[in-house]
C-alpha positions in Angstrom: 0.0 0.0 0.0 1.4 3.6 -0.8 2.7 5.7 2.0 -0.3 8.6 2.0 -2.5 5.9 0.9 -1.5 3.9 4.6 -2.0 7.3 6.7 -5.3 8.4 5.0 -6.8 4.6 5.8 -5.8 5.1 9.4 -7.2 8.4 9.8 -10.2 7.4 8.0 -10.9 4.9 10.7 -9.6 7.4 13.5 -13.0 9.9 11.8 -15.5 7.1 11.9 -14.3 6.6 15.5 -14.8 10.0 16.3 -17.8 10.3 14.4 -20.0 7.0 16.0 -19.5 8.8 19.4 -20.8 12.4 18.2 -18.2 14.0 21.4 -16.1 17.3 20.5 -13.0 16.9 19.8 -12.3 18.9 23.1 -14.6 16.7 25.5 -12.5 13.1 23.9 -9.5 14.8 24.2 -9.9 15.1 27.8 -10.6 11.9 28.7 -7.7 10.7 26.4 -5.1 13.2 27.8 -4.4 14.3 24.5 -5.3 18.5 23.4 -7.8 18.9 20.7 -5.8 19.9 18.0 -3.5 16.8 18.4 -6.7 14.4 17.8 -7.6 16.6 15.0 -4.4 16.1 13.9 -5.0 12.2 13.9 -8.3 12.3 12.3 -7.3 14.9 9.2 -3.8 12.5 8.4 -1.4 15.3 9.3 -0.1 13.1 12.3 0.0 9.3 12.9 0.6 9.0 16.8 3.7 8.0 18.3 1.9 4.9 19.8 -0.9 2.9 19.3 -2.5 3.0 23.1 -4.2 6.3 22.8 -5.9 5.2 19.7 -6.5 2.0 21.7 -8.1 4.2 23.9 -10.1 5.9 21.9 -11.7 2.6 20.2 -12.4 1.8 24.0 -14.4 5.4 24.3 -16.2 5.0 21.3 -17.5 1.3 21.8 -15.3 -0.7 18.9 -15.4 -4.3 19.3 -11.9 -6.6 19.4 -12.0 -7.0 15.7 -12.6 -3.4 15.0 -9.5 -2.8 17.6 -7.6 -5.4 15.8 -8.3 -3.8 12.2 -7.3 -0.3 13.7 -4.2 -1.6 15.2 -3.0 -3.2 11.7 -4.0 0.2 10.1 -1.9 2.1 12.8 0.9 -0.2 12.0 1.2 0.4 8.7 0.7 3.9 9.1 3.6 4.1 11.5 5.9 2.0 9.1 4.7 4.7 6.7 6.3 7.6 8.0 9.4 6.3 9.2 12.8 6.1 6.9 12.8 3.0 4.7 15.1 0.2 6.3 17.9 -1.3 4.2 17.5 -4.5 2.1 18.2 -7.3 4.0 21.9 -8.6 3.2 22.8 -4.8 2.3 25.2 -4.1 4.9 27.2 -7.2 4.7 28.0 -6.8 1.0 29.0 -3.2 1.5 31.3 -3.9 4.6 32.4 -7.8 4.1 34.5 -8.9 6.8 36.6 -12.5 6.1 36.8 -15.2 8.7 40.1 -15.5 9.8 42.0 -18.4 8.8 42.4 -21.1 11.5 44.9 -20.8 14.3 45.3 -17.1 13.6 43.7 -14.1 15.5 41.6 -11.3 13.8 43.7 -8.5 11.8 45.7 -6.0 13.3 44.3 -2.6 13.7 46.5 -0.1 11.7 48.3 2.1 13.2 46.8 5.4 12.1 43.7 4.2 12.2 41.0 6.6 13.4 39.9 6.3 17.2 36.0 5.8 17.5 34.0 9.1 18.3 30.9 7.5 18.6 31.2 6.1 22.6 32.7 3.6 23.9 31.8 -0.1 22.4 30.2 -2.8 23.9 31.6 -6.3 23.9 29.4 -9.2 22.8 27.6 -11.6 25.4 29.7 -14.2 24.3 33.2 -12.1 24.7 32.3 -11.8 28.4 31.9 -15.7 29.1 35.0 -17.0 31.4 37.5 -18.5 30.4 36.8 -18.0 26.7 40.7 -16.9 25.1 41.2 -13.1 23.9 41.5 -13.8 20.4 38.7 -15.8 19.9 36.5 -13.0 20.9 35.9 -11.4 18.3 34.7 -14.6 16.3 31.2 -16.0 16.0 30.2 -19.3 17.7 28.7 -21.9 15.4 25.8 -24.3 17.7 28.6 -26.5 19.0 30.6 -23.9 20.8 27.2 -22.2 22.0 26.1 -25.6 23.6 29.6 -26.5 24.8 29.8 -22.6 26.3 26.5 -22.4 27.9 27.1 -26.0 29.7 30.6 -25.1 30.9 29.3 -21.4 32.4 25.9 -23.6 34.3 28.2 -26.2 35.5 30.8 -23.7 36.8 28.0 -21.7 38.7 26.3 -25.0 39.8 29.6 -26.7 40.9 30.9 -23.0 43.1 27.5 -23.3 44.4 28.2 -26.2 45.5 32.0 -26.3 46.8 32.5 -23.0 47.9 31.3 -22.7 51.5 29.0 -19.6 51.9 28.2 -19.7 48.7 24.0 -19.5 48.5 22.2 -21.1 45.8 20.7 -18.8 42.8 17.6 -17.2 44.0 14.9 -18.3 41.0 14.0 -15.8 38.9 10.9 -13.5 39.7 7.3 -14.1 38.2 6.7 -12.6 34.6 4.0 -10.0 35.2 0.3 -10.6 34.1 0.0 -6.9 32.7 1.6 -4.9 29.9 2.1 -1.3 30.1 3.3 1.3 27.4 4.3 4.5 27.9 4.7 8.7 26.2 7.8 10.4 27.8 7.5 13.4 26.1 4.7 15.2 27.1 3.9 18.8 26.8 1.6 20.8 29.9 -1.9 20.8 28.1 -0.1 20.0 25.0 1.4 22.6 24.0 4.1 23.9 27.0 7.0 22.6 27.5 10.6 23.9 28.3 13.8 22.0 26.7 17.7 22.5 27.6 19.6 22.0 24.2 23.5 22.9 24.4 23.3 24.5 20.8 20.4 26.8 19.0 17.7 24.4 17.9 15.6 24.5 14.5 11.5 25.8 15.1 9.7 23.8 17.7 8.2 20.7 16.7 4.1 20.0 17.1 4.1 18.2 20.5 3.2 14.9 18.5 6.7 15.1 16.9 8.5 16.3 20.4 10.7 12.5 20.3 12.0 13.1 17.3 12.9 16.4 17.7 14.2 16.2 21.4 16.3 13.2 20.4 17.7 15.0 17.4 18.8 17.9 19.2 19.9 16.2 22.0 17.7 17.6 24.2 16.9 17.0 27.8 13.9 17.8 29.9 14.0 21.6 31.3 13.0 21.5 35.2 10.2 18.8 34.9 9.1 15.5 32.9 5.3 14.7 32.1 5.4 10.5 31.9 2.1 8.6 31.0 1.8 5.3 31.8 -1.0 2.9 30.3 -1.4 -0.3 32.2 -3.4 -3.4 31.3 -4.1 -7.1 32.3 -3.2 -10.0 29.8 -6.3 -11.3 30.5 -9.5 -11.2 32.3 -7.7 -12.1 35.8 -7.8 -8.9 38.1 -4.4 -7.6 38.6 -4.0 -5.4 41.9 -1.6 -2.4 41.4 0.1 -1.8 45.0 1.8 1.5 45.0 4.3 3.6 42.3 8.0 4.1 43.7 10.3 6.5 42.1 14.0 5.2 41.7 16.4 7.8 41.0 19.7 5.7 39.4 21.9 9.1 38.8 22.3 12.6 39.7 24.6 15.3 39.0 24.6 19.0 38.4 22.0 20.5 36.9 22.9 21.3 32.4 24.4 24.3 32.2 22.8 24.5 28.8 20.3 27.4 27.7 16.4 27.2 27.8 14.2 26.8 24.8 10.5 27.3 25.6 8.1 25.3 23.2 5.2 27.4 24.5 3.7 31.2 23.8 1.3 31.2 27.4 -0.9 28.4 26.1 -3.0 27.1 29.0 -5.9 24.5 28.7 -9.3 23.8 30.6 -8.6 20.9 32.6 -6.0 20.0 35.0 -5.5 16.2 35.1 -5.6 14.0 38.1 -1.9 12.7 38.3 1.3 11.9 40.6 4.0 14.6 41.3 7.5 13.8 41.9 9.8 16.0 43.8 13.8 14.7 42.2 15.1 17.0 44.7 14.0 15.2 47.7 16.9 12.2 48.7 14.2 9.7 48.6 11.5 10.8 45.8 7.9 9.9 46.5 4.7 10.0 43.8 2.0 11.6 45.8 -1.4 11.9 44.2 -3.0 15.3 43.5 -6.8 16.2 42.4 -7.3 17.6 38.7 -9.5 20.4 38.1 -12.3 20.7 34.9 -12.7 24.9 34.6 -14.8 24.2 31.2 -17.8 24.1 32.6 -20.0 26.7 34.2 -18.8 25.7 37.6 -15.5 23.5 36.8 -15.5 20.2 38.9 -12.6 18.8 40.8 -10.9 15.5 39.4 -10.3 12.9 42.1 -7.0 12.1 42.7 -5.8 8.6 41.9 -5.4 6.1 44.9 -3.5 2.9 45.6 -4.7 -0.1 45.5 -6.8 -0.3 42.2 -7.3 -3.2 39.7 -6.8 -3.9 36.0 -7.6 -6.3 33.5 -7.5 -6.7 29.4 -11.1 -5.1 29.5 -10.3 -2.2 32.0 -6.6 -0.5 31.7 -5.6 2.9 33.7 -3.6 5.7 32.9 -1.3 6.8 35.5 0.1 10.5 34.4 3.6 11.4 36.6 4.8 15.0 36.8 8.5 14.6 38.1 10.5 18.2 39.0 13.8 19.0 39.3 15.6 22.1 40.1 19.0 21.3 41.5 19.4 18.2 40.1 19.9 16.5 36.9 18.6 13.2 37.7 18.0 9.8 35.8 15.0 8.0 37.2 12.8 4.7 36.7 9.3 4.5 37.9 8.5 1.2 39.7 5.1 -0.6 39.5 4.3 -2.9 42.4 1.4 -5.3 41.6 -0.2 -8.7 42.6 -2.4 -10.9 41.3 -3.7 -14.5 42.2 -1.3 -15.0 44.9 1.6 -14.3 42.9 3.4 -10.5 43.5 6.4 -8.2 42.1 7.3 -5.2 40.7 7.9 -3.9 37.0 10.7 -0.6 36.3 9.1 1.2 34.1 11.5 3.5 31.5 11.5 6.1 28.5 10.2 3.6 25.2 13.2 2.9 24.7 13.8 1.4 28.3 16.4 4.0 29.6 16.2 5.8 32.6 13.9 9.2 32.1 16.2 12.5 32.4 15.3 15.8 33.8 17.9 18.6 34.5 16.8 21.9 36.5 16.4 24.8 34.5 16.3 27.9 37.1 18.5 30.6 36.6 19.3 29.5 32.6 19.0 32.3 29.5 15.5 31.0 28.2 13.8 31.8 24.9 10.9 31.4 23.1 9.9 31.0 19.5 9.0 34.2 17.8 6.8 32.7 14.9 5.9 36.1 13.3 9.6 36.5 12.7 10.6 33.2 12.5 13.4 33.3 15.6 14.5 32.1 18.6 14.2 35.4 21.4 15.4 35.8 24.5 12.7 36.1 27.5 12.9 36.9 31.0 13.2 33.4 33.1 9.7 33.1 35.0 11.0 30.7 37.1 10.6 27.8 34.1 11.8 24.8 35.5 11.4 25.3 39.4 
């Protein structure tokens, strides 16, 4: 299927979504976390979402039956394979860097010596390279099944045996339960979908729509200016209840905050509703995720928004959004959020990362020069810091 042809199928479903539950695009929106103008977006083919769970959600909304959800999904899929950079041909990359074996008894080449150092990072050896006992120069080679059977069988009776012998030594614990619940989650989030405050170490191109704000952060190199919006979508496998416990906050790495400058994605946009969601202080030594009330201001008399509490249950028919708002001013901190759960006797806990399963990242931003997109003239322009980023 052509490329436009893929996203206009997509957003043709997205419309008749929209359309069977006759709701604004505001009021679905809101209950989707998502601004008006991004589901506009979705429905009109100018954007294919970053994930499938908050069109998921939407099918939910509107009343779309498994195979409806399974059509949309496929549709989403190739949509999303639409829009991305075509892949090379499988095979390409070995006929344009062939690399011979090495002849037997001899070692791999020598590197010359003005060869160019690697500015890319530092390279990680294979699995296999780390296995004891295995001989230097072999390490760069590839193990045919033999050596694989032969490796794995000499690293389980080593562990077994020094289990055994050595005194002291406890037995491996067995490994913990896999969970009975999937989860995906959005990392880059703007405030009401359109505010959002960056730290880039170099002057960036135009801000992105907030549906494109991965691909742009990533590409700048971007980090998370004073605080990171996380939504989490959890659902059951199957029909079985599964109890979620608590949310922890682990931070894994802190440091000083970027000394980079400020790039505000926003112009004072501001939205009717305030969602329901946990804030996270990265200052505090030991980071909790307490639950606040959200506020509705778009009707008459607004409506408060219950805050979210612990314990609550899931299941393949009933999944939960959990929406974290994690600050940092003196800190830039790396961070994982941890699920606890339980379910038919069994319990554990799931980390929970950026979609690429990295820690998250947010750097204070107080005191930085901060700018703001001047779209009349087309330019990056210095603002006063109003205390962006805590």
């Amino acid at each position: 299927m052509p490329k436009d042809a893929a996203v206009e199928e997509f957003a043709r479903l997205v419309r008749a979504l929209k359309a069977r539950d006759g709701r604004s695009y505001e009021a679905l929106g809101r209950r989707l976390s998502v601004s008006a103008s991004t589901l506009h977006r979705y429905c009109s083919g100018a954007t294919v979402p970053e994930e499938f769970a908050v069109v998921d959600r939407l099918a939910l909304l509107c009343g779309a039956d498994e195979e409806e959800r399974r059509a949309l999904e496929a549709a989403w899929t190739r949509a999303d394979d639409a829009r991305r950079p075509p892949t090379p041909e499988p095979g390409a990359e070995a006929e344009l860097c062939p690399e011979p074996a090495p002849e037997p008894g001899q070692g791999p080449a020598p590197v010359p010596a003005s060869a160019p150092e690697a500015t890319s990072g530092p390279e990680l050896d294979p699995v296999h390279a780390r296995v004891p006992g295995l001989p230097p120069e072999r390490r760069g080679r590839r193990w045919g099944w033999p050596g694989v059977v032969v490796g794995a069988l000499a690293v389980v009776a080593t562990v077994t045996l020094g289990a055994v012998l050595l005194p002291g030594k406890a037995p491996r614990q067995p490994a913990a339960p896999p969970a009975p619940l999937t989860w995906t989650v959005a990392s880059d989030l703007w405030e009401n979908g359109c505010g959002h405050t960056y730290l880039v170490r170099r002057t960036p191109p135009p801000p992105p729509e907030a549906a494109d704000a991965r691909s742009w952060a990533a590409a700048q190199g971007a980090v998370d200016g004073g605080k990171t919006l996380v939504r989490v979508s959890v659902q059951g496998k199957s029909a079985a209840a599964v109890v979620l416990q608590a949310l922890h906050v682990r931070v894994v790495e802190r440091g000083a905050p970027l000394p980079w400058t400020a790039y505000r994605m926003d112009d004072g946009c501001g939205g009717a509703v305030t969602p329901r969601r946990f804030e996270v202080d990265l200052d505090r030594p030991r980071p909790v995720a307490r639950s606040l009330d959200g506020y509705d201001a778009s009707g008459q008399e607004g409506r408060t928004l219950p805050a979210v509490s612990f314990p609550y249950a899931v299941s393949a028919a009933e999944p939960e959004e959990l929406l974290v708002s994690a600050g940092a001013a003196g800190c830039d901190c790396r961070w994982y959020l941890e699920l606890e759960w339980s379910s038919e006797g069994r319990r554990g806990t799931v980390r929970i990362g950026d979609e690429d399963g990295a820690p998250f990242r947010t750097s204070g931003a107080k005191g930085r020069p901060v700018y703001g997109y001047d779209s009349v003239g087309r330019a990056w322009i210095t603002g006063e810091n109003s205390g962006q980023g805590g």
